[in-house]
C-alpha positions in Angstrom: 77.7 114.9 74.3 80.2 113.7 71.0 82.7 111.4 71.6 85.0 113.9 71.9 83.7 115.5 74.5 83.2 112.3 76.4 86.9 111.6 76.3 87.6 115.4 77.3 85.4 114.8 80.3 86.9 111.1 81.0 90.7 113.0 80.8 89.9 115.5 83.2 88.4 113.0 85.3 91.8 110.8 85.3 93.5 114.0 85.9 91.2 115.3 89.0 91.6 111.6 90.4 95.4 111.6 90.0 95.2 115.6 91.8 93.5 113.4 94.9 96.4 111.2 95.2 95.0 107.6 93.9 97.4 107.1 92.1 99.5 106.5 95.3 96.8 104.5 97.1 96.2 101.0 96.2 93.3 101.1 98.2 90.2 103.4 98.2 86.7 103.7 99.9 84.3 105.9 98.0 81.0 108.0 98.5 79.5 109.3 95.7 76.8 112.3 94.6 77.0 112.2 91.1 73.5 114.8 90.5 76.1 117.0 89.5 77.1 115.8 86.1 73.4 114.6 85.3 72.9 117.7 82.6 75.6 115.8 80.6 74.1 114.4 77.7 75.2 110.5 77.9 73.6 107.1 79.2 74.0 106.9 83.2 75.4 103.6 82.5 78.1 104.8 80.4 78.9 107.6 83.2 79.2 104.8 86.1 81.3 102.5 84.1 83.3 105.7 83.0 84.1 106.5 87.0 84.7 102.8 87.7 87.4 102.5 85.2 89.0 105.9 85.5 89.3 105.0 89.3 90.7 101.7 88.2 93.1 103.0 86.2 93.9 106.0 88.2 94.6 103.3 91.2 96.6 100.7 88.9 97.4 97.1 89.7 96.3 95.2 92.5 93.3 98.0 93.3 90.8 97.5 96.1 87.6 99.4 95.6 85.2 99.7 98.5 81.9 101.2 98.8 79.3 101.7 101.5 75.8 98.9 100.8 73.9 99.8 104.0 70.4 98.9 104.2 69.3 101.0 107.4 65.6 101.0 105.6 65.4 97.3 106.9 66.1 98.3 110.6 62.9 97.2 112.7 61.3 95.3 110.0 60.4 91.8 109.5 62.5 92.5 105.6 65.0 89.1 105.1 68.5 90.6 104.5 69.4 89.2 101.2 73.3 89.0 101.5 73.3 89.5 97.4 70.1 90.7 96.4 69.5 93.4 98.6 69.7 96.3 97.2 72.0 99.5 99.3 69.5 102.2 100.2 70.4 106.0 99.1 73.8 104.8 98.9 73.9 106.2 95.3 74.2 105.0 91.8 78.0 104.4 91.7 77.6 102.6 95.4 74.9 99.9 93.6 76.6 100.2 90.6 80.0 98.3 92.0 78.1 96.1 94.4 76.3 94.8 91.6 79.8 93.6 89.7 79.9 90.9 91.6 81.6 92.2 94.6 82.1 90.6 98.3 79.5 91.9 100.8 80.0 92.1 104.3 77.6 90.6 106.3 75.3 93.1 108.4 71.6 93.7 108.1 72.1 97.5 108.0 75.4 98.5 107.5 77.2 96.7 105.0 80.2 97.3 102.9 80.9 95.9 99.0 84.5 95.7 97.5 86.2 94.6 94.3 89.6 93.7 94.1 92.3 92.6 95.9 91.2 92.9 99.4 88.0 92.5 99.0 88.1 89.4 100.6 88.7 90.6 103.9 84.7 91.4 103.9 84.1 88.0 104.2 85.2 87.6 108.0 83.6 90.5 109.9 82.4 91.3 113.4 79.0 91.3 114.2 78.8 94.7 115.0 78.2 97.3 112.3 81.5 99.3 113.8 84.5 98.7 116.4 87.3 96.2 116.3 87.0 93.5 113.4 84.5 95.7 111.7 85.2 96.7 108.0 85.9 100.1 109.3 88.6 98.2 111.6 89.9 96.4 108.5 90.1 99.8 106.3 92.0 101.6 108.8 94.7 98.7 108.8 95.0 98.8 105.0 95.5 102.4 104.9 92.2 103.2 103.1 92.2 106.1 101.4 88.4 107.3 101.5 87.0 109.7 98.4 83.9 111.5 98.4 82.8 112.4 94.5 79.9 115.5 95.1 79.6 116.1 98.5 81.8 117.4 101.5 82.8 114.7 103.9 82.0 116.1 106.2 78.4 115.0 105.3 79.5 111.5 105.0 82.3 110.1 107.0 80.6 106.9 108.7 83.8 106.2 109.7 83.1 108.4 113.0 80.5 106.3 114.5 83.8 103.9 114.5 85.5 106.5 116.0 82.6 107.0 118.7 82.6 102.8 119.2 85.7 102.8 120.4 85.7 105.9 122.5 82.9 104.5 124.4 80.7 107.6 124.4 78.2 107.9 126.7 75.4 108.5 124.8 75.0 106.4 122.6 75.1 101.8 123.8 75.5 99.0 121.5 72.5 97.4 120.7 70.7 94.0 119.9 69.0 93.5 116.9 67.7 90.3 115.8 67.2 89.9 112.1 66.8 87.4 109.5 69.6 86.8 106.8 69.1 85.1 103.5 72.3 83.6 101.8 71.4 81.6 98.5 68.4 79.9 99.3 68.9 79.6 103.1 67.3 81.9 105.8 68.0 81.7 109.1 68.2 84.5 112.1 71.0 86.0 113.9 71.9 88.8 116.3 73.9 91.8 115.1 74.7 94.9 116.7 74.8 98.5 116.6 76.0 102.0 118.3 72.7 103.8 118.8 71.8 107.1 120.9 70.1 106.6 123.9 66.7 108.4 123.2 66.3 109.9 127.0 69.7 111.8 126.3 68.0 114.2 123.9 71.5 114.0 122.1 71.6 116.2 119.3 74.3 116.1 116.3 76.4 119.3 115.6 74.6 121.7 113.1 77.9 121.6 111.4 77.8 117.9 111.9 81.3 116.8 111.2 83.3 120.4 109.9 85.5 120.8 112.6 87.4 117.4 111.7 87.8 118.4 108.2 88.9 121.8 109.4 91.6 120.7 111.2 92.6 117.7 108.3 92.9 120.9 106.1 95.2 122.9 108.4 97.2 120.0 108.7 97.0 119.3 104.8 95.8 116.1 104.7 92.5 116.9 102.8 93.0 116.9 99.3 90.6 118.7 97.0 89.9 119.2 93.2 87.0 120.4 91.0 86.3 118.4 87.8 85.7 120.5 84.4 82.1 119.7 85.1 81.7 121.7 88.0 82.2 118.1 90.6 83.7 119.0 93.5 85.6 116.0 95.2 87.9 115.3 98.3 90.0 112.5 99.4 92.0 111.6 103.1 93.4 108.7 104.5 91.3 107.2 107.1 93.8 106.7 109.3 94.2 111.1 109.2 90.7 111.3 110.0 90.8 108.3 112.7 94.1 110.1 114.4 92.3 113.4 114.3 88.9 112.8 115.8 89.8 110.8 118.3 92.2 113.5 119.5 88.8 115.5 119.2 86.8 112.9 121.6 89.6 112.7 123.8 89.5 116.3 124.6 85.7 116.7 124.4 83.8 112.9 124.8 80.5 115.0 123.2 82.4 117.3 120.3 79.8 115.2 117.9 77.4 116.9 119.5 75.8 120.6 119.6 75.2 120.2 123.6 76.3 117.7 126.3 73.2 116.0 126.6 71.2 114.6 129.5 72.5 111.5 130.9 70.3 111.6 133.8 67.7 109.2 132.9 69.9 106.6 131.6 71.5 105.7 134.5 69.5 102.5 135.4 71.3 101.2 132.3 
């Protein structure tokens, strides 16, 4: 690609991103698949930086960019948790890519989240427990997060309903212990931290259409925005609240609409 057609594709881009309504949010969580534009002839490094400060600018002053770090590779394994070192795992390019510019990290062995800007800070007081109250999840939803997803649905990758089942209380999944070591600097030292996990005698099993049926009804209430980049990149954007309001009106009808089948609780009741 020519210069020109770099600032073509970095236009549209700004245009797309104003089409998802950033430029009203000041805050914004993102999840990217950028395989999409990888026929474009220019460094991947130079594609990154271009999303970062199109985002930027699409979001203005005072911006607060938050992407997901989790390291669920290290769960069960003897692996240190290096709070800055550490690298995300299948998070994505643009996901390492900001946690890399020195962003705050928020401390959990598997699922942590990195931010730039403004409220980043908040990252550096989190609960213990990957979801729930005083989670980062917790502290998105009561800044109004807007969450984007750059190359795939959301509906493949909305985290922010294991928060939702947390706080429901669903029975088939139960918080659970996991003792791992942390490294900060040049310290390491071992802690507890905790987790929503399925109960393995419940044979639960995730909905084929995993997470459509939200997004359904986010559209019909028109609260799912949607644009397709020049390039062919399809991307979405909704305020996490929206999506917190409507699943849990979901789980409140249905405790197991997650799920393809109410699952067997039978042999978990000695827990």
């Amino acid at each position: 690609m020519n210069e020109l057609q770099i600032k073509n594709f970095e236009k549209d881009l700004l245009s797309s991103l104003i089409k998802l309504k950033l430029n009203k949010n000041k805050n914004v969580y993102i999840t990217s698949n950028l395989t999409k534009i990888s026929r474009f002839r220019f460094s991947k490094e130079k594609k990154l930086n271009l999303f970062y400060e199109c985002i930027k600018k699409s979001i203005g002053k005072n911006y607060s960019i938050f992407v997901p770090s989790a390291t669920l590779n290290l769960c069960n394994t003897s692996i240190p948790f290096d709070l800055k070192h550490t690298p995300s795992d299948k998070m994505g390019p643009f996901a390492e890519y900001v946690r890399l510019k020195k962003s705050i990290r928020s401390l959990h062995p598997f699922w942590s989240i990195s931010g730039l800007g403004k409220n980043a800070k908040i990252l550096k007081k989190v609960s213990k427990h990957a979801y729930g109250y005083g989670s980062p999840w917790s502290k998105m939803l009561e800044l109004d997060f807007l969450q984007l997803n750059i190359g795939m649905h959301p509906s493949k990758a909305v985290t922010l309903v294991h928060h939702v089942e947390t706080l429901m209380g669903v029975p088939y999944r139960y918080n659970k212990t996991f003792k791992h070591k942390i490294k900060i600097k040049n310290k390491i030292y071992e802690d507890n931290f905790f987790q929503s996990v399925f109960f393995k005698e419940a044979n639960s099993k995730k909905k084929i259409k995993l997470n459509e049926h939200f997004f359904n009804e986010l559209k019909k209430r028109k609260k799912l925005n949607y644009t397709k980049h020049s390039s062919g990149l399809e991307m979405w954007s909704f305020k996490m609240r929206d999506f917190f309001n409507v699943a849990t009106e979901f789980f409140v009808k249905d405790i197991y609409t997650y799920l393809e089948f109410e699952p067997d609780l039978k042999n978990i009741s000695e827990y």
